[in-house]
C-alpha positions as CSV (number, residue, x, y, z in Angstrom):
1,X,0.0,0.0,0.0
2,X,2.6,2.1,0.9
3,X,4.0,1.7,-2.8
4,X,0.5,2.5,-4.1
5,X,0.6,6.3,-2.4
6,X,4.1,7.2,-4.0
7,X,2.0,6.3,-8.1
8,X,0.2,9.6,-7.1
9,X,3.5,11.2,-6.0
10,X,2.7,11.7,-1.8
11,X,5.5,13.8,0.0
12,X,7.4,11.9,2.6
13,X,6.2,8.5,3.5
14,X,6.5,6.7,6.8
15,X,5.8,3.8,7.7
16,X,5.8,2.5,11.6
17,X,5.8,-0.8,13.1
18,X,3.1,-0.9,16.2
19,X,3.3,-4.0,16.6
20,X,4.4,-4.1,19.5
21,X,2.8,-0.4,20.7
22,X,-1.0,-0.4,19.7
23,X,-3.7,-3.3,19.5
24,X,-5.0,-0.8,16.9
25,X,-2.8,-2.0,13.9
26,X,0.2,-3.7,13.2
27,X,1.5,-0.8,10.7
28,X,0.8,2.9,10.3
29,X,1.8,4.5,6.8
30,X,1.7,8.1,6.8
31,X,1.9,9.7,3.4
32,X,1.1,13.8,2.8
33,X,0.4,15.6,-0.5
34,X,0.3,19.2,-1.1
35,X,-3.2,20.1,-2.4
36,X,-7.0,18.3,-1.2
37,X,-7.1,17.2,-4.8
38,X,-3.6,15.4,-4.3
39,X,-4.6,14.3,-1.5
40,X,-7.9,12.7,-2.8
41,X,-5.7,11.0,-5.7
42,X,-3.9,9.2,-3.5
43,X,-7.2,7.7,-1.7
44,X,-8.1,6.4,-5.4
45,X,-5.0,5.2,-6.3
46,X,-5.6,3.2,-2.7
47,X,-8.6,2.0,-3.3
48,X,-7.7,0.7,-6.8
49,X,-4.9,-1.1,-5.1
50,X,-6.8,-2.4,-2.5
51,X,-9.8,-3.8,-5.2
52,X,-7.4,-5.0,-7.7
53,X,-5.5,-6.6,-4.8
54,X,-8.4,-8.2,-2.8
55,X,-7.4,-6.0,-0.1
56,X,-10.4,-4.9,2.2
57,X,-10.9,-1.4,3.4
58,X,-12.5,-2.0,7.0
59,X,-12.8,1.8,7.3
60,X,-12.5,5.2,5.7
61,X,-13.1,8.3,7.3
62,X,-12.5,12.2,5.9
63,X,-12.8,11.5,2.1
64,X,-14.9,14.0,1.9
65,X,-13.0,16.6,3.3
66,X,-9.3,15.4,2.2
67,X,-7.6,17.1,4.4
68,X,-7.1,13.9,6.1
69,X,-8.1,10.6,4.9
70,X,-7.9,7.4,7.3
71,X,-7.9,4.0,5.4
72,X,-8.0,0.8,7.7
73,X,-7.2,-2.4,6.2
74,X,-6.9,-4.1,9.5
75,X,-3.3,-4.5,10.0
76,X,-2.1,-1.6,8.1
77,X,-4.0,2.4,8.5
78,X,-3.1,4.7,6.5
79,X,-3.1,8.1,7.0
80,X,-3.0,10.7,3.7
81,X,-2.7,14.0,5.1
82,X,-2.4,17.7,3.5
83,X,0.8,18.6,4.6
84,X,-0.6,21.3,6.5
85,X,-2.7,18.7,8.7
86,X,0.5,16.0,8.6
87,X,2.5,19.1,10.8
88,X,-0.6,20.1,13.3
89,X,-1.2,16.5,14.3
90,X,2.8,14.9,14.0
91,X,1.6,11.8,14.2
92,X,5.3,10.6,14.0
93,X,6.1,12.5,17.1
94,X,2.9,10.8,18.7
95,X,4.4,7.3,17.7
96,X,8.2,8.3,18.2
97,X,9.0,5.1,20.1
98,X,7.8,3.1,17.2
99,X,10.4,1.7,14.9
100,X,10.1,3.1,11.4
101,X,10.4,0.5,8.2
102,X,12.4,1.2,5.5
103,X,11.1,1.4,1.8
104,X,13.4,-0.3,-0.4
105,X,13.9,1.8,-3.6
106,X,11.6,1.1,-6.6
């Protein structure tokens, strides 16, 4: 998923292992884009992914808005945040003690 987000060119993703943090999910991936219409093209390009991948979305909240759009898949949430929302609520800072995964390069 966190593959799918970067097709749509999201700013600076993150991805955090709460495995052994939260009961919540085993991953976070936090992705930002620049504009609400960015923002809303990286929910699609998730969705796709998610359909054409058999993946179910549990939950999606602020699509509406996209200012902040919360996709659970059960193990994995993702957050897609305007950049301006991604800074007021620093969700990394909130989860600093988890370990962060590393994307290999595509």
């Amino acid at each position: 998923m966190a593959y799918a987000t970067l097709n749509k060119k999201a700013l600076d993703p993150v991805v955090l292992n709460l495995k052994d943090h939260s009961s919540v999910a085993d991953y976070f991936v936090i992705v930002s884009g620049n504009t609400e219409i960015q923002v809303y093209a990286i929910f699609q390009e998730i969705e796709r992914v998610c359909k054409e991948e058999k993946i179910r979305m549990l939950h999606v909240e602020g699509s509406q808005g996209a200012k902040w759009i919360l996709v659970d898949t059960g193990g994995v949430v993702l957050h897609i945040f305007r950049q301006t929302e991604r800074e007021y609520y620093n969700l990394e800072d909130l989860w600093k003690h988890a370990k962060r995964v590393s994307l290999p390069k595509l």
